[in-house]
Kinemage of the C-alpha trace (Angstrom):
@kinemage 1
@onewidth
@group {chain A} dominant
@subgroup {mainchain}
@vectorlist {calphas} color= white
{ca unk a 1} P 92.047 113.364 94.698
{ca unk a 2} L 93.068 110.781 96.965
{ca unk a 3} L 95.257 111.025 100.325
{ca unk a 4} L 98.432 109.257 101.134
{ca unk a 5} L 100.125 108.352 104.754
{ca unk a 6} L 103.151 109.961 105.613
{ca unk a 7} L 105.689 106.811 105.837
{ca unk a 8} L 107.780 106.383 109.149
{ca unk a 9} L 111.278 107.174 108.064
{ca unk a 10} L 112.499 105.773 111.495
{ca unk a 11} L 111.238 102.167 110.905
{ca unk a 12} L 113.993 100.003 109.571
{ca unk a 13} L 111.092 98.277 107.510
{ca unk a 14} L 110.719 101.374 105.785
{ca unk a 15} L 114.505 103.182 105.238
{ca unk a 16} L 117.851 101.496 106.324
{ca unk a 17} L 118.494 103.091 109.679
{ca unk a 18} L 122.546 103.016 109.139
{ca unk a 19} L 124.194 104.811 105.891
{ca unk a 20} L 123.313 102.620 102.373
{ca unk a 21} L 123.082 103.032 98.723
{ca unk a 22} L 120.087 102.439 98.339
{ca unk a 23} L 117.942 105.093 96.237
{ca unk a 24} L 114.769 104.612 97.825
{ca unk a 25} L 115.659 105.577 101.476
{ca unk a 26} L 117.936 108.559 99.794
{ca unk a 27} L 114.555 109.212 98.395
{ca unk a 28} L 112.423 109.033 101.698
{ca unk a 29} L 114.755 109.981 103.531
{ca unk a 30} L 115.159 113.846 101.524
{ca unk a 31} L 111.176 114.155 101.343
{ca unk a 32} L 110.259 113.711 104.870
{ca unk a 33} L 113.402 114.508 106.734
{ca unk a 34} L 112.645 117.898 106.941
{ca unk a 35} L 109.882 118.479 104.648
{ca unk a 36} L 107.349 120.737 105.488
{ca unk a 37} L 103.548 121.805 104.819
{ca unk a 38} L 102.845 124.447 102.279
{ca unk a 39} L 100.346 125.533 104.278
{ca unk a 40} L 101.217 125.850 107.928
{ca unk a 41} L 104.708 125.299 107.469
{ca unk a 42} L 104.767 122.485 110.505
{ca unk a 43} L 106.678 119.000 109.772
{ca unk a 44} L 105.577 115.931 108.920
{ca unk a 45} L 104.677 113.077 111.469
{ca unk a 46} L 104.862 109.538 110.186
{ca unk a 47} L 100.869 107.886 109.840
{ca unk a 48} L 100.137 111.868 109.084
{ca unk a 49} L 97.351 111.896 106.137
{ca unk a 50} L 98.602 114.394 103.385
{ca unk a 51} L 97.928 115.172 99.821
{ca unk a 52} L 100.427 116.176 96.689
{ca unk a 53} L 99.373 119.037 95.090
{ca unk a 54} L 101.885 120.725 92.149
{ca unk a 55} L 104.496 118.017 93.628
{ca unk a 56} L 104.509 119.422 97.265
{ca unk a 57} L 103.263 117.328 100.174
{ca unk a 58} L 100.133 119.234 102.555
{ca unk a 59} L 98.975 118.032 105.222
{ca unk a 60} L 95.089 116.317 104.661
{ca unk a 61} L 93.885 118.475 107.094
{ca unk a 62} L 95.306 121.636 106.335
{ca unk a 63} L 93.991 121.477 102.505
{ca unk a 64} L 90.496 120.434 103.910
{ca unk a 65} L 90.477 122.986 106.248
{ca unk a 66} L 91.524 125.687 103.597
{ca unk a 67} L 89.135 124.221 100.817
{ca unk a 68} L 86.118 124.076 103.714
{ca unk a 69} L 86.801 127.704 104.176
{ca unk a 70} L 86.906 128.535 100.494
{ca unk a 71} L 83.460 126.774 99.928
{ca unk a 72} L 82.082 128.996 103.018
{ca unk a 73} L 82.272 132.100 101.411
């Protein structure tokens, strides 16, 4: 399973910064605007590594740490 960054949603290069149609930032903009970690429950930060796991964004080090733990026992 592979990790993904967590885009910058405040970087015009990344989502219009003013109101647009445009499906992709509507997109970006309802995932990371207030998404948070299944795990701890904190927010995103953009450059954040995280993982998608049954369609729900965790923070890389949050599933590591859990998964480390699990393997410890």
């Amino acid at each position: 399973m592979g990790w993904l960054i967590v885009p910058d949603i405040t970087d015009e290069r990344v989502v219009c910064q003013s109101p647009c149609n445009h499906r992709d930032c509507a997109v970006m903009r309802e995932q990371w605007g207030e998404s948070k970690c299944r795990i701890c429950g904190e927010g995103f930060k953009a450059g954040q590594r995280f993982y998608y796991e049954d369609g729900v964004a965790i923070h890389a080090d949050c599933l590591e740490d859990e998964t480390l733990k699990q393997t410890q026992r």
